[in-house]
N, C-alpha and C positions, 0 to 999 in steps of 0.2 A: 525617607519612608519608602521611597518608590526602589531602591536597591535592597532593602532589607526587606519586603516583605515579596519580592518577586524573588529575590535571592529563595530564603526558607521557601517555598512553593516549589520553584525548580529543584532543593536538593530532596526534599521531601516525596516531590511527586512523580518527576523523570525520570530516577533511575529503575522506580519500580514497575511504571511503565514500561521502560524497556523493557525490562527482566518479560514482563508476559507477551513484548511483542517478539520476542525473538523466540520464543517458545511456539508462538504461532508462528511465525515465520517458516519456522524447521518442520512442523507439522504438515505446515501448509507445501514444503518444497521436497518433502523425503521422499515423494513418489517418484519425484526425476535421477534419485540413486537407486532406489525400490528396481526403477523399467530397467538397468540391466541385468537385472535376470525373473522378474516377476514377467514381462514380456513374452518373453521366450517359455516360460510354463505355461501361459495363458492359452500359447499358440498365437498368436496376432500380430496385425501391421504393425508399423508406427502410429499410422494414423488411427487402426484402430483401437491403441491404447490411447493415444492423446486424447481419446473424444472422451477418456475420464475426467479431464479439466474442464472439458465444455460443461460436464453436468455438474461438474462442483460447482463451476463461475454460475451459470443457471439459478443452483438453487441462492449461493449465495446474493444474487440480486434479486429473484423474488423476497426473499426474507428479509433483505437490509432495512430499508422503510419500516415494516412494521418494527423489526427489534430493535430499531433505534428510537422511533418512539414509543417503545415499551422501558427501554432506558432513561426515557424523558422521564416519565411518570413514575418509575418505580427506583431511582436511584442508578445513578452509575454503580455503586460497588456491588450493588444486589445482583445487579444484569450482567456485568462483566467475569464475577462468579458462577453464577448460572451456565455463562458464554464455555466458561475454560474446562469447566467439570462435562459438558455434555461434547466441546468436542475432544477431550480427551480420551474418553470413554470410545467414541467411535475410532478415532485413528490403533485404537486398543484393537479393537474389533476386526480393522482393515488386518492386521495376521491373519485370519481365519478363511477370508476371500480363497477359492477353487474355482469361480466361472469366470469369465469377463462380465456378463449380467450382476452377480456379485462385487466386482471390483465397479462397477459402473454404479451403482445402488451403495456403499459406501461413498465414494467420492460426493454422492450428490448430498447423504447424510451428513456429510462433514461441511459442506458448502453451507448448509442450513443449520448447523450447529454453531457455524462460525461466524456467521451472517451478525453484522452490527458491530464487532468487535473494533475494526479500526477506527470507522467513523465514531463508534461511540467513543475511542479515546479523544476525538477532533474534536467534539461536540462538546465533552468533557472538557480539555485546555482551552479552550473559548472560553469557559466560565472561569478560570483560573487566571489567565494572562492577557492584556489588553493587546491593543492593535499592534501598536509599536513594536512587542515582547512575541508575536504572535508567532512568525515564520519562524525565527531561533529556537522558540520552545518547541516547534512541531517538528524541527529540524534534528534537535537534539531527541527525541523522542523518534525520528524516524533512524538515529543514527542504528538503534536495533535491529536495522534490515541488514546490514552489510555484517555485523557482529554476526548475526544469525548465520550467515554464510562462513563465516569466517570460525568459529568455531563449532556448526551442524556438518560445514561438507565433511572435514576429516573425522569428526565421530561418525556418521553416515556413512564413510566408508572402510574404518575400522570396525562396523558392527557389521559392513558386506562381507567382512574377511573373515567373520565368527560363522559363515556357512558349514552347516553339520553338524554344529555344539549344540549338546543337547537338543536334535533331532531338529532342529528348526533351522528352516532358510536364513540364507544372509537379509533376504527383502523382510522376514517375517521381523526377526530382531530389529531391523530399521523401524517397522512400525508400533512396535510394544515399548520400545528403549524413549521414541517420542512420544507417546503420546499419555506416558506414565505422571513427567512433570507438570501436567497441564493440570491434575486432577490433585494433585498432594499441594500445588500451591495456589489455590482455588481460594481456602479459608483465609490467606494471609490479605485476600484480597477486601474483605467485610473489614479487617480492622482498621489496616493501613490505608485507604482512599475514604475519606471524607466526602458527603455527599457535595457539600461547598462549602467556599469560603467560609460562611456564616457557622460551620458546625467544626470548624478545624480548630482544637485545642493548642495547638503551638502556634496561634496566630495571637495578638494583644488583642483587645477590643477595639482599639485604635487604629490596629491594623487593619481589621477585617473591615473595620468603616470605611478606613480610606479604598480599600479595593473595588468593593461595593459602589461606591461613589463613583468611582474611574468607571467600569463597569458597565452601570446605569447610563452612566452619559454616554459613552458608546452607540448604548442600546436605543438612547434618542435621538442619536443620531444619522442611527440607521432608517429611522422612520419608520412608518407604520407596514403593521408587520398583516400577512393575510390572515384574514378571521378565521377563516379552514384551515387548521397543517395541510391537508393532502393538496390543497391547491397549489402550495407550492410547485408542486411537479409541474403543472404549467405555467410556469414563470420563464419565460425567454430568458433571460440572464441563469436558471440553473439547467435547463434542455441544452445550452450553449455549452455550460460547463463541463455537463457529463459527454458530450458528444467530444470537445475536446480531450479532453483526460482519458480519452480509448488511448491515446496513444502511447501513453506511458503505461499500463499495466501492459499492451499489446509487445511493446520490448522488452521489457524487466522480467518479464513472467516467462513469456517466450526464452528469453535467454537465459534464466535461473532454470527452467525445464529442460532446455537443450545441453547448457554446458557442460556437465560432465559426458554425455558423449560425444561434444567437437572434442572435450581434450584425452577423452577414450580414444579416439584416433591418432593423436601424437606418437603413440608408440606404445611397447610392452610396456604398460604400467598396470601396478596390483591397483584394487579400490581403495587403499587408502592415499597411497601417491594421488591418484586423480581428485580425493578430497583434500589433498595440500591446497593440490594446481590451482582446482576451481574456487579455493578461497582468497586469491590473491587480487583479483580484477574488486574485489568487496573492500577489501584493504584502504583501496581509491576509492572506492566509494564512497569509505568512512570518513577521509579526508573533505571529498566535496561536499558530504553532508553538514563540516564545521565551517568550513571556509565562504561556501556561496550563499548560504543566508544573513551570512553576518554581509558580505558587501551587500546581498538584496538592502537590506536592515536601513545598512550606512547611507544610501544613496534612493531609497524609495524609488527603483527601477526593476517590480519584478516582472513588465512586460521584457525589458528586454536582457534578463539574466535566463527566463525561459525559453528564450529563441535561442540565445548564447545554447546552451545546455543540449536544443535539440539539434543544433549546428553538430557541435560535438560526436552527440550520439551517430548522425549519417557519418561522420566521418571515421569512425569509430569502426561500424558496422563493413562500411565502403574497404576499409584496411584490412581485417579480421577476413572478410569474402574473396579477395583479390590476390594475396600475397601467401605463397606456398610456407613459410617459414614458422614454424611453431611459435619463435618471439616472437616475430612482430605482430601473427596474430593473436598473441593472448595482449601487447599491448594496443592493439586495435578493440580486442572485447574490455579492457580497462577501460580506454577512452566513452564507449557505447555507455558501459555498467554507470559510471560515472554524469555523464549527460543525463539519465533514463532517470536515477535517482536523484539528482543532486535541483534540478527544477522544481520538484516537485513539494516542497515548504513553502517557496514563492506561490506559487499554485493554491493551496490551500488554503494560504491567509487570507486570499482576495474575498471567499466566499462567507466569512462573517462580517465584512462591510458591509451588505445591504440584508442580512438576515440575524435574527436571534430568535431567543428562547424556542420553542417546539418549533418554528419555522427553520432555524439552523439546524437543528435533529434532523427532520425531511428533509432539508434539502442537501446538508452533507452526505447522507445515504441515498439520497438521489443519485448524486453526481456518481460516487462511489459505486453504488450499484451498477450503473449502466461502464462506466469505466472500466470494472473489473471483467466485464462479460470478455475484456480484450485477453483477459488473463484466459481463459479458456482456449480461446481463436485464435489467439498468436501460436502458440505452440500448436496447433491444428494447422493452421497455415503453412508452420513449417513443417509438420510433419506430410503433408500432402506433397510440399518440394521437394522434399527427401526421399519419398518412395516414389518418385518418377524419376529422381537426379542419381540416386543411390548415397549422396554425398550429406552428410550434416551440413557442412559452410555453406553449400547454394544455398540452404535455407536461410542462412540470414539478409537474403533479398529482400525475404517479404519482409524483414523487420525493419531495412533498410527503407524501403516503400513506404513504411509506415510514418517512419520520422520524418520522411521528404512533408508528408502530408500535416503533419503537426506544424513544421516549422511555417508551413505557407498558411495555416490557421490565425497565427499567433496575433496578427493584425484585428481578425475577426474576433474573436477573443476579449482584444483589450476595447474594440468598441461596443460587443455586447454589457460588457462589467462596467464601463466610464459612467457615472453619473452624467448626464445633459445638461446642460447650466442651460436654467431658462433667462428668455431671451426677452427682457424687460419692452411691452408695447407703451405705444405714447398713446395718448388719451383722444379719442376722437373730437374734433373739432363741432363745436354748436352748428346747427343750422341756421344759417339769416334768415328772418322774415323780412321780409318787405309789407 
């Protein structure tokens, strides 16, 4: 039972999943093939283009919260529909940007159009997949970040090299060519996601019980859930979460924003050679997103497969920054890409052990919320080292700083999340009368 009806879920509901994360995904990263040459029309720093992602990550963490629990209440497939069509529409819109004020005021529209999206698929396979099943599902389901890369950088940079067709910029075609898909497969989303278990027709009735059942018990075992969703927010165990998980948006986003121009400097390459380049470090990514949740899985160690991961990533970074050679440093940015993502399904699954139903909604877009803001700030970070350094690589200091910081967390981490095993007292002894 437990193979067949987790099997039909995962073929049914993962790959279509991916399909819309990797659409976000491209949406969400086209700006970092967009900067080489939307930048330079703009007239602006580094830094004062980056501080686009600062307003995106902004809005998108103001919004997360509420549109995730507006996803509680009104349906995953309705909100996630909602989600693709409104940011579609915008990243449409981003062709049309002339000022940096405009390019700053799209980016933060997009931030807030997209707001709920991931965690609402998290929030979503929680109701889907039990504990056990947890990490691998969301792993397989995160494997669309590195596909995204893998096949957005070289269209991304095949439509930089359509500069002048038909009167529009290379940057302008980046953003009409993405953000077209997001709105034509919006409907397929109402038929194809099932709001749960309970309403999914290719499940038996027998199936759906058993699921349900597994499920429930979970859900009591989580124990009692806060009577306010919003309280959640002050829950030490989710404050712990988000504060940790800055670190992986702060490298992954940073380094998906910066890499096509570390490998812009390699040498004479057109844009679309540099969308080869920069899809190869994703390649390994895609590997560790199959490989390390299945050992997490095997051996119930994802305290220390996340230390593993952010070891990696400093070492990664440390190479990439150090070493003059174009290989070793795109295999120093693989090792990084690879650690930055490949933790992060252990990461995830921790936080539906002690939360469900609208409590898991809040508090996965808690975490998320405050974590992504790293997605803004990393690439800020770097870019303030690079207009003092001149050089792209210095910048991966500060990402390198970042993972030193995560890694020395991880302890802290796993004693916030541990349940406390209470500590049985012995019963006071009678008093003697005399």
């Amino acid at each position: 039972m437990e193979r067949n009806v987790l099997g039909k879920a995962a073929w049914r509901l993962l790959p279509f999943l991916g399909l819309l994360y990797v659409i976000a995904y491209i949406d969400r990263s086209n700006v970092g093939f967009a900067k080489l040459e939307l930048q330079a029309e703009l007239g602006v720093s580094a830094t004062a283009f980056t501080l686009g992602q600062v307003f995106f990550f902004t809005a998108y963490a103001i919004f997360e919260v509420p549109s995730n629990l507006m996803l509680h209440r009104v349906g995953a497939h309705r909100w996630i529909a909602r989600i693709l069509v409104t940011w579609g529409l915008v990243t449409v819109a981003t062709a049309l940007v002339e000022t940096t004020w405009q390019f700053y005021l799209a980016r933060f529209a997009l931030g807030a159009a997209e707001a709920g999206f991931f965690p609402g698929v998290l929030y979503y396979l929680s109701r889907w997949f039990p504990g056990s099943h947890r990490g691998r599902a969301i792993g397989a389901f995160m494997l669309a970040a590195p596909v995204s890369f893998i096949i957005g950088n070289p269209l991304m940079g095949a439509l930089m090299d359509l500069d002048g067709t038909w009167g529009l910029d290379g940057w302008q075609w980046v953003f009409l060519a993405t953000g077209i898909p997001a709105v034509l497969v919006a409907p397929l989303v109402l038929t194809l996601l099932p709001a749960g278990p309970e309403q999914a027709r290719w499940l038996a009735p027998d199936e759906k019980n058993w699921l349900t059942g597994v499920l429930a018990a979970e859900q009591a075992e989580a124990g009692a859930q806060p009577h306010h969703t919003l309280s959640v927010l002050k829950d030490r165990r989710v404050l712990t979460a988000a504060v940790f998980f800055l670190a992986f948006p702060l490298s992954t986003y940073g380094l998906s924003f910066w890499l096509p121009t570390i490998i812009d400097g390699f040498g004479d390459l057109t844009a679309t050679q540099v969308g080869f380049v920069s899809a190869v470090p994703y390649v390994c990514v895609a590997v560790g997103l199959v490989v390390v949740p299945r050992l997490v899985a095997r051996h119930d160690t994802p305290y220390l497969w996340i230390a593993a991961m952010l070891a990696l990533t400093i070492a990664g970074f440390t190479v990439a920054a150090l070493f003059g050679s174009p290989i070793v440093q795109m295999l120093g940015l693989c090792a990084a890409a690879v650690g930055g993502y490949a933790a992060q399904p252990a990461f995830w699954a921790l936080i539906p052990r002690f939360l469900t139903g609208a409590a898991a909604a809040a508090g996965i877009a808690a975490v998320n919320a405050v974590g992504n803001l790293g997605g803004g700030f990393g690439p800020l970070g770097i870019a303030a080292v690079v207009d003092s350094t001149g050089s792209a690589l210095t910048g991966l200091m500060f990402l390198l700083a970042v993972a030193v910081l995560g890694l020395l967390a991880v302890p802290l981490l796993r004693r916030a999340l541990t349940p406390r095993a209470s500590v049985p007292t012995s019963p006071r002894p009678e008093r003697q009368t005399v």
